[in-house]
N, C-alpha and C positions, 0 to 999 in steps of 0.2 A: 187867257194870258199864259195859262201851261202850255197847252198846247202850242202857242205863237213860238213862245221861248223853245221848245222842243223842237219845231221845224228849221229856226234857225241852227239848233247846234247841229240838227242832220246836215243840213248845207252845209258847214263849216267842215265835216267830217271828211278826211280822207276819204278816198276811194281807195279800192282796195288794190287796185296797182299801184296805188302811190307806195301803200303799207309794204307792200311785197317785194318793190322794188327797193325801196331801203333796206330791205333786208337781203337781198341776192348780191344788191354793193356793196354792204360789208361780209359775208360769205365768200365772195371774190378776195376782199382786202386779206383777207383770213388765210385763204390758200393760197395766197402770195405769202405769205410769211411762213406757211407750213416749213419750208426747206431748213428756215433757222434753225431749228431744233431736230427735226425729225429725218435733213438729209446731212447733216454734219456728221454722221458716223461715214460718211462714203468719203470724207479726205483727210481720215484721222494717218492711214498709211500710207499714203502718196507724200504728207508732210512730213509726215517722221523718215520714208525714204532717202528723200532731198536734203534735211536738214537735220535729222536723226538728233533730236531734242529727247525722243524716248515720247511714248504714248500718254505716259502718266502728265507728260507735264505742258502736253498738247490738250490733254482732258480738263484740264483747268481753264481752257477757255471756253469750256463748254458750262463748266458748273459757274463761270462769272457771267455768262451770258443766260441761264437761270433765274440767280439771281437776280439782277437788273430786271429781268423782264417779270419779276414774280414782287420783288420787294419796292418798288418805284412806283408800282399802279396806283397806288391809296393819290399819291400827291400828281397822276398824272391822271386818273380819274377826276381830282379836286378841279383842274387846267379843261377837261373836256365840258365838264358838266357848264362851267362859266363861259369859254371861247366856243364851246359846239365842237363838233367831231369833224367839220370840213378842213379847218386848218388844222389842228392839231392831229389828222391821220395826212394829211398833204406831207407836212413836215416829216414825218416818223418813216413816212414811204422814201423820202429824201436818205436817209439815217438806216434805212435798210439795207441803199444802196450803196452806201458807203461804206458800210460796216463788209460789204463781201467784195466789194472792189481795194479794200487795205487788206484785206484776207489774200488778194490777189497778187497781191506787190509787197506782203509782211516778209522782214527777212530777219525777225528776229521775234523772240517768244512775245517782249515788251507790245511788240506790232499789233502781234496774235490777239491780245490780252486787250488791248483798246479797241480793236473793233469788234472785239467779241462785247465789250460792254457798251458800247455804240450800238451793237447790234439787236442788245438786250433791251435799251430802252425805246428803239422804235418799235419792234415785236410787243415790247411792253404796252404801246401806248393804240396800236393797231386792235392788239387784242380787248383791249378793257373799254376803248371806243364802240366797237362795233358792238362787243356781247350788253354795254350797257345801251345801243342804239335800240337794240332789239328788244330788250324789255321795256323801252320805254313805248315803244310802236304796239308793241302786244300784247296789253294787259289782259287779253280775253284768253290769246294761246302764249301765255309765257314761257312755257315750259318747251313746248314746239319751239316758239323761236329763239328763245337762248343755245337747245339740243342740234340743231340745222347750223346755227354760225359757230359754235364749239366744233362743231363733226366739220369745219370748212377748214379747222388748223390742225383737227385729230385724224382725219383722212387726207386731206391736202394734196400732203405728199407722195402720194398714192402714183399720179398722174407723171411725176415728174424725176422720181428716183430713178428708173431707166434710161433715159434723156442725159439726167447728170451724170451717170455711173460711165456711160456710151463716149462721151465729152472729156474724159475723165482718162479714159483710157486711150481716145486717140488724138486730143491735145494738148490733155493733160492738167492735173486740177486746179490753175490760175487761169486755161478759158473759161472752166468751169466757174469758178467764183466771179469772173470781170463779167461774163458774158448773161450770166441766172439774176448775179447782182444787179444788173441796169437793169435787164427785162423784168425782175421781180419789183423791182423800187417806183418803174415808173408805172408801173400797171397798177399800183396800191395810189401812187399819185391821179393818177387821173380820176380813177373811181370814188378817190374821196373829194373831190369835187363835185361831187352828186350827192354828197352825204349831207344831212341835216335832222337834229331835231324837230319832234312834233309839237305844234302848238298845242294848246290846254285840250281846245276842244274836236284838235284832228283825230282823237283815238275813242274807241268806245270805252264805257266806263264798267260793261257787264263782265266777270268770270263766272268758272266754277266755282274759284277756289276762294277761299275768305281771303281780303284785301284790306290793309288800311287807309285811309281817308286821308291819312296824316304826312303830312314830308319830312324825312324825321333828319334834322343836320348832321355830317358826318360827327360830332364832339358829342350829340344825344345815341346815338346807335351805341359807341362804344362805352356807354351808361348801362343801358341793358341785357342785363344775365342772359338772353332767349339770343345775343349775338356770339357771347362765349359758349353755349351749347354748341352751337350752328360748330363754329371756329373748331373746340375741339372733337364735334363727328367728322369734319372736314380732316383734321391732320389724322386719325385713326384709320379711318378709308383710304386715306392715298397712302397712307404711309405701309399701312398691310396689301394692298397690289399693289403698289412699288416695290415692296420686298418679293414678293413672290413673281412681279413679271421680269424683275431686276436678272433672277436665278434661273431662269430658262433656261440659257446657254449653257450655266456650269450641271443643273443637276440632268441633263440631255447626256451630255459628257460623262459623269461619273454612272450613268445607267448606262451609258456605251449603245443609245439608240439616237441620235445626234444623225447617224447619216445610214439610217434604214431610211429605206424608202415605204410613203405610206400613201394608199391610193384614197381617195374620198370623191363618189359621185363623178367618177372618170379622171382626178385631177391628181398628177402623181407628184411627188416630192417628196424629199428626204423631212424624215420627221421634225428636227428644229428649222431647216426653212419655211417646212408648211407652217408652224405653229406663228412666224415670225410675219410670216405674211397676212394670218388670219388676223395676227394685231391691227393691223392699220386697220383692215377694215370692219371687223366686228367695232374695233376702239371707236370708230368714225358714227358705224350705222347706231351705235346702242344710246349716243346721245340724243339726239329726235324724239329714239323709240320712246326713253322713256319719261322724257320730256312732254311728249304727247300723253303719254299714261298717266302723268303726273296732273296734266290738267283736265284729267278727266277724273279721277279717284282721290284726288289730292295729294301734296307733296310729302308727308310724313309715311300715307299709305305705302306711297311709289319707293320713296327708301326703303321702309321694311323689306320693300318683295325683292330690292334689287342688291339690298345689302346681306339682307340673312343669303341668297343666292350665293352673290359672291363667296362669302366666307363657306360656305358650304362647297362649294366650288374648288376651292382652294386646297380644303381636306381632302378633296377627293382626286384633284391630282396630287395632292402627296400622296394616296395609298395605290393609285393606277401608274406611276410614272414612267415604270420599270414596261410599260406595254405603251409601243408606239405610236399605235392608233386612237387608244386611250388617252394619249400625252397631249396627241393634237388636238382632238375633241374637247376636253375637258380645260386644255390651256384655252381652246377660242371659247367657250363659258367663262372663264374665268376674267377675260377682256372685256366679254360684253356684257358684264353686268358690272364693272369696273366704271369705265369713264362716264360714268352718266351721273357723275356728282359734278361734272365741269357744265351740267344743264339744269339739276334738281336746285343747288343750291344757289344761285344766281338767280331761279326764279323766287324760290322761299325768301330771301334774304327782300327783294323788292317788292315781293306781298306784303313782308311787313314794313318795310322803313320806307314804300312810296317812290316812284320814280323820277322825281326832279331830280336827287343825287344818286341814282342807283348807279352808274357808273364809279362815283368816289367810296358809297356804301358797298358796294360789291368788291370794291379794288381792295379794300380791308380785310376780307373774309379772302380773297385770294391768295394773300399773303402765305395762306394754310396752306399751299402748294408746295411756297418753297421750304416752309418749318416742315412738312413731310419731306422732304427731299435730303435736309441734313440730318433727320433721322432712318433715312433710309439705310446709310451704310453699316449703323448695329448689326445687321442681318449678318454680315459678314463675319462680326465681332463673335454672335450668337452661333452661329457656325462655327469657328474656332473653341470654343467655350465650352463647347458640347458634345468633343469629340469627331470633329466633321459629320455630323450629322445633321439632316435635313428638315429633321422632322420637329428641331423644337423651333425654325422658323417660321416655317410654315404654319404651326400649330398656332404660334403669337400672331400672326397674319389673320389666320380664320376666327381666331377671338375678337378682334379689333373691330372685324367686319360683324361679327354678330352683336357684339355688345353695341356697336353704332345702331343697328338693327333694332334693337331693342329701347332705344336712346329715343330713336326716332317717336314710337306709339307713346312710352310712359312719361316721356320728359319734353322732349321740342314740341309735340303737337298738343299738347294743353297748355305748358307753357307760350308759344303763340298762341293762341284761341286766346288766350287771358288777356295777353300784352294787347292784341289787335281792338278785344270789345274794353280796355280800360280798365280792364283790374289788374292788380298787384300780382307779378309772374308767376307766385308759387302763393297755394293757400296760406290764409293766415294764423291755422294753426303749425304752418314750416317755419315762418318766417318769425314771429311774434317771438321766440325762446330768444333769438339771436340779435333780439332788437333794442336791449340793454348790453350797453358794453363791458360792462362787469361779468357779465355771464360770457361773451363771448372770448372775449381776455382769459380766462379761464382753463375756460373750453379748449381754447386756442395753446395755453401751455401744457393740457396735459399730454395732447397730441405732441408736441415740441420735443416733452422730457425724455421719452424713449431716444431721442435722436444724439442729445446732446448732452443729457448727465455723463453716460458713457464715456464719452470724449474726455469728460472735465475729471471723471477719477481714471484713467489711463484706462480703462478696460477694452478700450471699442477697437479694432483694429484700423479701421479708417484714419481714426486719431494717431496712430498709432504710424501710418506711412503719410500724414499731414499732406495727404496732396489730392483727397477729396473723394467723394467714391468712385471704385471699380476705376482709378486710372490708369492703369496697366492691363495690357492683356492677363497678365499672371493672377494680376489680383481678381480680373473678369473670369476667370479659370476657377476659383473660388467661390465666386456669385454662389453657383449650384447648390454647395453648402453652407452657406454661411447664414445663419441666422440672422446677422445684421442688416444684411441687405437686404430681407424681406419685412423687418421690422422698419427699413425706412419707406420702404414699398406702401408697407399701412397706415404708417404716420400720415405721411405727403398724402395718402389719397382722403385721409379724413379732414389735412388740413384745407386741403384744398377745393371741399364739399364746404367747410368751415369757414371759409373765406367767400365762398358764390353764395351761400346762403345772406351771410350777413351786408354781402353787396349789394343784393337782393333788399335785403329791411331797409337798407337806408339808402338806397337808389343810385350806387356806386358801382355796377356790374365789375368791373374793369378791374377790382382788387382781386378776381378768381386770377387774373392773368400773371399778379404778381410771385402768387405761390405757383401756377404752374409752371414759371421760370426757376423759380428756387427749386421745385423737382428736378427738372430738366439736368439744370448746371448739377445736382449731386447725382443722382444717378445714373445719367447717361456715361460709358467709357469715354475716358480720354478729354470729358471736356476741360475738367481743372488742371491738365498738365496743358490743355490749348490755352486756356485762358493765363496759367503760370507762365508761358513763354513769352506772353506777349508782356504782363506784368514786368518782366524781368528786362524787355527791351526798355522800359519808360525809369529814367532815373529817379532814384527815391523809394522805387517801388520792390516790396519783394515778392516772387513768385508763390511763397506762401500763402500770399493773403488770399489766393482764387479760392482756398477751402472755408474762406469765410463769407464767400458771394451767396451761399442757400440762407445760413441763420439770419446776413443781413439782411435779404427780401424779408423772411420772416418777421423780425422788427420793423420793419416797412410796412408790413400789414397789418400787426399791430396798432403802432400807431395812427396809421390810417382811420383804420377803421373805427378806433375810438377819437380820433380829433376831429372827423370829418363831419360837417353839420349834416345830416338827411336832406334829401331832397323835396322831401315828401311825398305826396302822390304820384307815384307813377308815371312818367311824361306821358305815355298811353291815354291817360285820363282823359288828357284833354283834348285830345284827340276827338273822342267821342263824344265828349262837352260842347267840341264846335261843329264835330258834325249834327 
């Protein structure tokens, strides 16, 4: 009867051109969309020439076109997973093309601005289709084929920069957008007409790597503490090489080697061209590479090697910068051990939460794209801060990647192994102190008091300019010394250990998320005078109140965390219960 049952699900099984092929059509979809992102620098001056808006305010279409394509996925992953990936990438190839034929005929920023977010959610809905097509087709090589359609939007553009830049210049950049916009929109259209998910038993069921059994619904994923691990090595990693690939340009510039020319293996270029071209393609090859490595050593391993790398990487072009050949070698390391979290973690995340929703479970964890990307520009801040110096960015960059590094072996990869076989994420002698709400309540204000006695007897300086921390440059010029602000640096990370744990006891993961918003909003420069402005547009409202958004999350956790009834067991549990 085994056997019987076995011969049929063989029959039933793809062949492996079916597999393959679903995979090269969304790899196709993928570098049709490369240009959105990765060829927009080539008509940021051709716009400002014609209509001299000024660049800055041309670049705003760029960062809402991010946006959209980064914050949208969760609820347009939710749309593929139920509709399939044929209509809903048919449509978004429609939405590509539109977004760069209004790019073609915008004659005002407004213009700019809606097809730049037009533009956002079809790239948005292209990308999260395709990378979740492929893990659902590749259980065996997830890693490989999530790193292959990632490297089709991370090199893409590779093919086509030239072509545009050529067009550009000799008819200039509205044939450019009329002309890339049709040919890109309708070549995503056709090819997702080929597209389709795999039935139950078209895919094999063998990995390397540990899997769960379980389909886990996007409202239980964000239950589980082992998704906020993932989430915060995710904004760590992009956010420390996006600071550091952000700075090529300026720190090439201030070492005054920006246009030596540097020869490598007979190929000549000026040092930040060469550096600027190895991006695309290291960016493109290293997601495969270590996608493939990943499904051979496992994903926690593959992190380690490729995270402690980068950050190591990083330190080392800060202390070579100043030598040109150095600059470029060590910037193309620094790339390709960079983007290979847009392959590790999209396979991790559907090893454990299962492939029926791993397009809407993935689109979740993406989101950690755009939270690095608004924390990108500190770099800038920490620069100023520091005396234009380069080195305490870069140094914060290579921390971020090692400590993810390190995240990876002692906390995500036991914490999965636990979640997958059914146990409770963290031992239970981590969890069990935190599992009476009295102790945690506790716990929880004494962490607090450092932050906010202060305030309440006038001592604290923060209190003292009411408008939240470090929101001024002036005041971020002070960070350096000032003891308060590393005193909230300790708080926030204890409470925030204090909050995952206890989410942990009582099966609430998703309460780490609310204190590490209340970090966010107090420490980060500039957000409480962002958030006071907008306060002050809304009637009733005073721009004061933004220096009360950290202690209210705080109270949020609180009470949460003691009102909320346990879940009990582990949803993991039962996972293993029914297999």
């Amino acid at each position: 009867m085994t056997a019987a049952s076995g011969s049929v699900d063989a029959r039933k099984q793809a062949s492996g051109a079916t597999r393959w092929g679903q995979l090269i059509f969304g790899i196709v979809c993928m570098v049709m969309i490369a240009n959105l992102q990765y060829g927009w620098t080539l008509f940021v001056n051709p716009i400002d020439q014609k209509y001299h808006w000024g660049r800055a305010a041309i670049q705003v279409a760029f960062t809402i076109f991010v946006l959209t394509e980064t914050w949208l996925v969760p609820l347009e992953g939710y749309l593929i997973d139920k509709f399939g990936p044929r209509l809903m990438v048919c449509g978004s190839g429609f939405l590509v093309a539109v977004a760069w034929v209004m790019n073609a005929f915008a004659d005002s920023l407004a213009a700019l601005y809606v097809a730049a977010a037009i533009g956002g959610v079809g790239a948005g809905v292209v990308y999260g289709a395709c990378v979740g097509n492929a893990l659902k087709w590749f259980p065996d090589h997830r890693g490989l084929a999530a790193g292959l359609t990632a490297a089709g939007f991370g090199a893409g553009s590779v093919f086509t920069v030239a072509p545009i830049a050529k067009l550009i210049a000799s008819s200039g950049y509205e044939a450019a957008f009329l002309w890339f916009g049709l040919g890109q929109g309708i070549v995503v259209m056709l090819f997702a007409l080929f597209l389709r998910a795999p039935q139950a038993a078209e895919v094999p069921v063998v990995a390397a790597v540990q899997q769960s059994r379980r389909e886990y619904q996007p409202a239980e994923v964000l239950n589980t503490p082992v998704f906020w691990v993932m989430y915060l090595m995710f904004v760590m990693v992009a956010t420390g090489g996006l600071m550091a690939v952000a700075q090529l340009g300026p720190i090439a510039q201030d070492f005054k080697i920006d246009n030596v020319e540097v020869t490598i293996l007979g190929w000549t270029s000026v040092a930040l061209t060469f550096a600027l071209q190895l991006d695309r393609f290291l960016n493109g090859l290293c997601r495969p590479f270590f996608g493939w490595v990943s499904d051979h050593i496992g994903r926690e391993n593959t992190m380690f090697i490729a995270f402690m790398f980068e950050g190591i990487g990083i330190y080392a072009l800060l202390t070579f910068a100043h030598d040109p050949l150095l600059f470029v070698v060590l910037s193309g390391l620094v790339f390709f051990a960079w983007g290979e979290i847009y392959s590790l973690f999209p396979a991790t995340c559907t090893d454990i939460y299962g492939k029926k929703f791993a397009t809407t479970n993935y689109g979740m964890l993406y989101t950690a794209k755009g939270t690095a990307a608004l924390l990108v520009p500190l770099g800038n801040v920490l620069y100023d801060a520091t005396g234009k110096s380069w080195s305490a960015v870069f140094v914060v960059a290579a921390i971020l990647n090692l400590v993810a590094a390190v995240m990876a072996l002692t906390l995500l990869k036991p914490m999965r192994a636990r979640t997958i076989s059914g146990l409770s994420p963290l031992p239970d002698g981590v969890v069990k102190p935190l599992g009476n709400p009295v102790s945690f309540i506790l716990l929880y204000l004494v962490f607090m008091a450092p932050m906010y006695v202060p305030q309440w007897l006038g001592t604290d300086w923060v209190a003292q300019n009411a408008s939240g921390m470090a929101a001024t440059l002036e005041m971020v010029a002070a960070i350096g010394a000032s003891q308060t602000f590393w005193i909230h640096v300790v708080c926030w990370t204890g409470l925030i250990i204090l909050a995952f744990v206890r989410g942990v006891a009582i099966g609430h993961g998703w309460l780490v998320a609310l204190a590490i918003v209340g970090a966010f909003f107090d420490l980060v420069p500039g957000m409480s005078s962002l958030i006071g402005g907008l306060f002050e547009r809304v009637p009733g409202m005073s721009p004061s109140w933004a220096a009360t958004i950290p202690m209210a999350l705080n109270l949020v956790v609180i009470v949460c965390a003691a009102a909320l009834r346990p879940n009990g067991a582990p949803a993991s549990a039962s996972a293993s219960a029914s297999a």
